[in-house]
N, C-alpha and C positions, 0 to 999 in steps of 0.2 A: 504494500500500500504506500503511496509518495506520497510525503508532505507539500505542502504549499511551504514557499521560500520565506525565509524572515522577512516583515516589509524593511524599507528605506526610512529610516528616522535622522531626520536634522535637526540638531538643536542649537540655539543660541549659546555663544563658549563663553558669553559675558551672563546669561542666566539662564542656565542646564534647564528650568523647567519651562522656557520659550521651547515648546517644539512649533518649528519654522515647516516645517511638511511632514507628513508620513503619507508611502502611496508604496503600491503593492511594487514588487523583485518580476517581472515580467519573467526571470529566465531562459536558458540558454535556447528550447526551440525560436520564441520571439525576437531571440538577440538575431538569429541565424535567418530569420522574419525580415528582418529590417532591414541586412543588407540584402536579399534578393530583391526585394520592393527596391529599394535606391538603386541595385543592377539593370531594375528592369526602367529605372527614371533617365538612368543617364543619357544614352542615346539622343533623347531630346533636346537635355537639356547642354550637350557639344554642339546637335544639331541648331539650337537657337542664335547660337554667334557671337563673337566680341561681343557687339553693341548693344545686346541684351545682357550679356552678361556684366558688362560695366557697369549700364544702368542699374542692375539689381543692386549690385553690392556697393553703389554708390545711394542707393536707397538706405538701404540698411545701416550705413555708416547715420545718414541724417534719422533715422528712426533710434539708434542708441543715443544720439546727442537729443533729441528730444523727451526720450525716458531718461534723459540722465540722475533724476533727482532721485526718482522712483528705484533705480540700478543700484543707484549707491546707498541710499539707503537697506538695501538688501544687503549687498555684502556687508554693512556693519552687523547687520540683522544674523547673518548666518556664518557668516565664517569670520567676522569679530576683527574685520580690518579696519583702523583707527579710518575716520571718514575723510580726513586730509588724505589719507592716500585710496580710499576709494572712488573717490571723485576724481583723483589721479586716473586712475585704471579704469575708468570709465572714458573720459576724455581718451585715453590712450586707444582703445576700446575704436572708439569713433574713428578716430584718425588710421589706425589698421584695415579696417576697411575701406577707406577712402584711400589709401597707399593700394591695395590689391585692385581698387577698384579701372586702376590702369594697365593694369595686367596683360587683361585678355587682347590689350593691343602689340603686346611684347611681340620681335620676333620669334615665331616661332622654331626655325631654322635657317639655312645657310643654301647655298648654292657653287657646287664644285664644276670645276671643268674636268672632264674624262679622259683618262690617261692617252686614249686612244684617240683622244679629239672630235667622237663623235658621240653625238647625246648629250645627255646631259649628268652629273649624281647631283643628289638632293639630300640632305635630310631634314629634318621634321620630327618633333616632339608633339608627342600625344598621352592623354589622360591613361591613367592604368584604369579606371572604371570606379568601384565604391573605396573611398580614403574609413580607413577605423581608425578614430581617435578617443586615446583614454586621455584623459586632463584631469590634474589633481584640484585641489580646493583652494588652495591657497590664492591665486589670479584666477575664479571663477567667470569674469569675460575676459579678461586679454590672451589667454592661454589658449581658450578656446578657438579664439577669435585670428589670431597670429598662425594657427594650423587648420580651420576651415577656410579663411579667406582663401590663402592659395588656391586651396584642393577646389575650390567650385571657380576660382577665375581659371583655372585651367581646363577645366570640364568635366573633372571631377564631381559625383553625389558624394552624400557624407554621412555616416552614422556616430552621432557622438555618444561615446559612455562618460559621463563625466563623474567623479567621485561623491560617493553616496554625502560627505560632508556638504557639499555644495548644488545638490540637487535641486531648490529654487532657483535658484541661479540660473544653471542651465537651461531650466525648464522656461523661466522668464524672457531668457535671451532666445531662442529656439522658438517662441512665438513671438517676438520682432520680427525673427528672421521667416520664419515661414509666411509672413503676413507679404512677402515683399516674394520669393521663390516658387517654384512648381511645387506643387505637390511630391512628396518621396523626396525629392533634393537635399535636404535633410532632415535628417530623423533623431532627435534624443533617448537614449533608451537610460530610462533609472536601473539603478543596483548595483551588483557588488563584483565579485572577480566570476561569480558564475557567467553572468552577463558579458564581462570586459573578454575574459576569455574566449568565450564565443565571436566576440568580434573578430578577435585576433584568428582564429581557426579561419572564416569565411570571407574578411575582407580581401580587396586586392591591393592594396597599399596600408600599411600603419605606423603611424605616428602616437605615440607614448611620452609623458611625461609625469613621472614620480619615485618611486623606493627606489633603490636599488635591486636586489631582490628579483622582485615583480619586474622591471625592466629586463633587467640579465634571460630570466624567463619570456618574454614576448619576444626578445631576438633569438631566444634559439625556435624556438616556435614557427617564428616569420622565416626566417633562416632554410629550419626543415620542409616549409611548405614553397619558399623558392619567390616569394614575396618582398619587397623590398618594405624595410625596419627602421626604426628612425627611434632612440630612446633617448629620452633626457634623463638623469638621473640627479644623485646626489653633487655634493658639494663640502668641501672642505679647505674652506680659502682663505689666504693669508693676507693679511697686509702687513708689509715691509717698511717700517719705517727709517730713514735716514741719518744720520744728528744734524743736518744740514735742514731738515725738515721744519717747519713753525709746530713746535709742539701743540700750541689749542687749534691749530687749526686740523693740523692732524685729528686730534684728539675729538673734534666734531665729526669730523666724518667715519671716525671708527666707530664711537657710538652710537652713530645713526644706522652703520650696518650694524654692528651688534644688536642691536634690542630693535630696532624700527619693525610694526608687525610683531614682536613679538620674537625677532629671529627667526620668523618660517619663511624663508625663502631660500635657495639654494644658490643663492649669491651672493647669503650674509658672511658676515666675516667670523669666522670661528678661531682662526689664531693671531693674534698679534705677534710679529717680529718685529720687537726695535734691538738697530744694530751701532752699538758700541757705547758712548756718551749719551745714544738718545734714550736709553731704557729711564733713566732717574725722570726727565723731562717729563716726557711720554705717559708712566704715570703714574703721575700726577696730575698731569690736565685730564687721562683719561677715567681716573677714580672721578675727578669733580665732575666729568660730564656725562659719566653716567649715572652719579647722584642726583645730580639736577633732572635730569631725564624723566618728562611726566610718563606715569603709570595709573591704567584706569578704564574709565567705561568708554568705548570703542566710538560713542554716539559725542562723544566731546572733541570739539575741535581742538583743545590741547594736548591730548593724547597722542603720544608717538610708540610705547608699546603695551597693547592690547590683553587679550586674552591669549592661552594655545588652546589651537581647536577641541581639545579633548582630553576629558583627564588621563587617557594614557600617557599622549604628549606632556600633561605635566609630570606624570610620574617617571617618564624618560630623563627630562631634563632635571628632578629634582636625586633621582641614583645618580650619572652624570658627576652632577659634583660633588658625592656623597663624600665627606674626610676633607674635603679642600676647603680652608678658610678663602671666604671674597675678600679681596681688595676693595670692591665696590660692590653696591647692590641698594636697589630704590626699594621700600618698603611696598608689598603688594597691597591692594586695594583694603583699607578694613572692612567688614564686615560684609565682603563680597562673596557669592556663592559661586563665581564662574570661576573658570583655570585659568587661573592669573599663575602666574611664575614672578619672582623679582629676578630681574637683571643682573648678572655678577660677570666680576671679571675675577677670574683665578690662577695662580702663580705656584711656583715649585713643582707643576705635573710631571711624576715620576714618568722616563723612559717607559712606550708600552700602554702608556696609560687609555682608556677609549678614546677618550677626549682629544687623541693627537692621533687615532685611526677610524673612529667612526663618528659621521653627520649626525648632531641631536637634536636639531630642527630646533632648537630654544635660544630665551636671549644668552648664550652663555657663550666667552672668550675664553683662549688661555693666552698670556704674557709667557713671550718667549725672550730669549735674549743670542744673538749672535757676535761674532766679535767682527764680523768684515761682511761685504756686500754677498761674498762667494758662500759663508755659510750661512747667508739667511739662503739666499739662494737653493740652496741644497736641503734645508731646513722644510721650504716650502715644498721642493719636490720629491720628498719624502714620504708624503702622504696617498694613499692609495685611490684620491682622486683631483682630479685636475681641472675644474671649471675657470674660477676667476681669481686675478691676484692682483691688488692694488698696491701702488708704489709710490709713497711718500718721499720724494726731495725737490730741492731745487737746483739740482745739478743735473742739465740734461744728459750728460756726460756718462753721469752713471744709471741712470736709468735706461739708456742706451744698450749699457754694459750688462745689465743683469735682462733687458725685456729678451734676448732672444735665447736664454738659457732655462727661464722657465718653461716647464713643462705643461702648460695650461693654457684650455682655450681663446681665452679673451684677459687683457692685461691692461690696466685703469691707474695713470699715470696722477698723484693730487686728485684723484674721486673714489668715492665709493665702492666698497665691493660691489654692491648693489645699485642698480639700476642699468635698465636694457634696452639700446638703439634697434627699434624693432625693423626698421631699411636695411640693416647690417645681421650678416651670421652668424648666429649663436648657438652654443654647443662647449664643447669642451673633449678633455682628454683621461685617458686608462678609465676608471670606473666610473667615469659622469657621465660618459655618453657613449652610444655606439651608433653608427651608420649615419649620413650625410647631415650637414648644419641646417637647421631652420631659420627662418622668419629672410628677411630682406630677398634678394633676386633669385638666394640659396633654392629658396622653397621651393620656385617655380619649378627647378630643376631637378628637384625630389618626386614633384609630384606629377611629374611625366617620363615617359622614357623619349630615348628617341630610334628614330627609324630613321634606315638608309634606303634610300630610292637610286635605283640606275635608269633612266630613260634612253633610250636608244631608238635612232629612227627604224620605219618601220623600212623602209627603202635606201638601207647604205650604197 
């Protein structure tokens, strides 16, 4: 006898007992549903052209900037993002769509002369047919929005599974978008890995971003089935500080990656390296600014770290630094029921420690110390993943010297670990990512293959 699946419950991480939706786990036959439905849409919807295709997604950029209030309000609502940076991510949201929404006039291909001098070769890029996208919670539109845009400016249908924490979300955005698209063009499906799974078995292209884990598994998955794979994963990224550097200014923008959100992002800065003279400096300004650092209800415009989504997430982050005195740490909310964490930065982590080999998605640093630019260098690349690494000085000279020795995808010279040029390709190296960069001209080229044409007269 089968059960019926657990349903999809989201709740508010700033007050557990906000349930924001509950709706039934459709399951793997429906996951497996959805993209034949969107297999059987696409054809039209390549067949319709550029100029409809432009138009649409030029629509739906203007229909997110019109919901914007309503949008952001939500993701305070459900996945507990301070509202200064949801109103961010929405705005960003908008303008991602109006970037793709040029797309579909990109060339498509190129034009060769033949060796033999008669005919013509050609090639030409074309859709793989339904895009599966799992999208984690944490950027519940940009995420999503940065991996279907492409996948339907190129002809692409689309079935999103998006993470059961942020299932309004999607569900909200997904009727923007369907108000403006064909029918089947895309499809939302709620729930959990039953679901996502199924995607990954039956889609023709998929694009992933979350665990590590769970990613490492959809590429072998995609891999075995002969399907081209796209995962984003974790993140364990360093900022390199200077002595040459302005220590508060430094010290601002480490803190804003460490705790901003909360620390769920996989761009925050998880290790500090200050190298040589700059460690005393360093903190110091960094202890003050991460004291000063408001902590609090997500719906306050002064709020810069939030709640974590779930009390697993705090009990991650609070083992994490179980035995390690903080240097710093903001007092969490009093008498709040959500999973608030306080912010800390921690020092003397022994050789080995997690905290210097695995992502805790929380506002939590470790203070490292190097004595020259070569072992912070080595320092950072030590780590078993390679997304982003910011590097504090004012000497171009040496930033020069250390950008093309790290081993990491993207490298942020005076800014933030965090924050993403969505024109430009992003991704990363060893355990953050596998298979081609997304977002900027990348995607285009993810989410088509291309094909060689010989033309030859019929009468040489």
């Amino acid at each position: 006898m089968s059960t019926a699946p657990d349903p999809v419950v989201s709740r508010n991480p700033a007050d557990p007992s906000d349930v924001v939706v509950e709706t039934a786990a459709p399951g793997a036959l429906a996951a497996v549903d959805a993209v034949e439905r969107a297999r059987a849409a696409q054809p039209g919807w390549l067949r319709g052209g550029a100029a409809a295709r432009a138009a649409a997604l030029g629509a739906i950029a203007a229909a997110v900037e019109a919901a914007a209030d309503e949008l952001t309000a939500l993701a305070v609502r459900e996945v507990g993002k301070p509202v200064t940076e949801a109103r961010a991510e929405v705005a960003r949201t908008a303008a991602i769509w109006r970037y793709y929404a040029q797309a579909p006039y990109e060339a498509t291909g190129a034009v060769h002369e033949a060796a033999d001098g008669a005919g013509l070769l050609l090639t030409r890029r074309r859709p793989h047919g339904v895009a599966g996208l799992i999208t984690p919670w944490n950027f519940p539109f940009a995420i999503p929005s940065w991996k279907a845009a492409p996948a339907l400016a190129t002809g692409n249908t689309v079935v999103l599974k998006p993470a059961p924490e942020a299932t309004a979300c999607a569900q909200r955005l997904a009727e923007i978008i369907q108000q403006v698209l064909p029918e089947r063009v895309l499809t939302v499906l709620p729930g959990g890995a039953t679901e996502g799974g199924a995607v990954v078995s039956a889609a023709d292209i998929v694009s992933f971003t979350g665990s590590t884990a769970v990613g490492q598994a959809v590429a072998r998955t995609g891999t075995a089935r002969g399907v081209p794979v796209q995962a984003e994963m974790g993140g364990l990224n360093a900022a390199i500080v200077l002595p040459d550097a302005d220590p508060a200014t430094a010290a601002a923008h480490l803190a804003a990656a460490i705790a901003g959100y909360a620390g769920q992002k996989c761009t925050a800065t998880s290790r500090v390296i200050a190298v040589g003279a700059a460690l005393g400096p360093l903190r110091e300004a960094l202890v003050e600014h991460l004291r000063a650092l408001p902590v609090g209800d997500p719906a306050d415009p002064a709020t810069v770290c939030g709640p974590l989504i779930d009390e697993p997430a705090r009990r991650c982050v609070t083992e994490a630094r179980r035995g390690l005195p903080a240097l710093a740490g903001t007092p969490e909310p009093a008498g709040s029921t959500g999973w608030y964490a306080a912010p800390a930065l921690v020092e003397n982590v022994p050789p080995g420690h997690p905290l210097l080999r695995q992502e805790v998605f929380g506002p939590l640093a470790v203070l490292l110390r190097a004595d020259d630019l070569d072992e912070a260098v080595r320092i950072t690349n030590s780590a078993p993943y390679g997304l982003v690494t910011s590097v504090h000085t004012a000497s171009l000279d040496a930033a020069l010297h250390g950008l093309d020795r790290l081993d990491t995808g993207m490298i942020r010279v005076n800014a933030p670990s965090t924050g993403v040029d969505f024109h430009l390709p992003f991704g990363g190296t060893k355990a953050s990512s596998r298979g081609p960069r997304e977002q900027g001209r990348a995607a285009l080229d993810f989410y088509t293959s291309t094909r060689t044409y010989g033309l030859a007269p019929a009468h040489p």
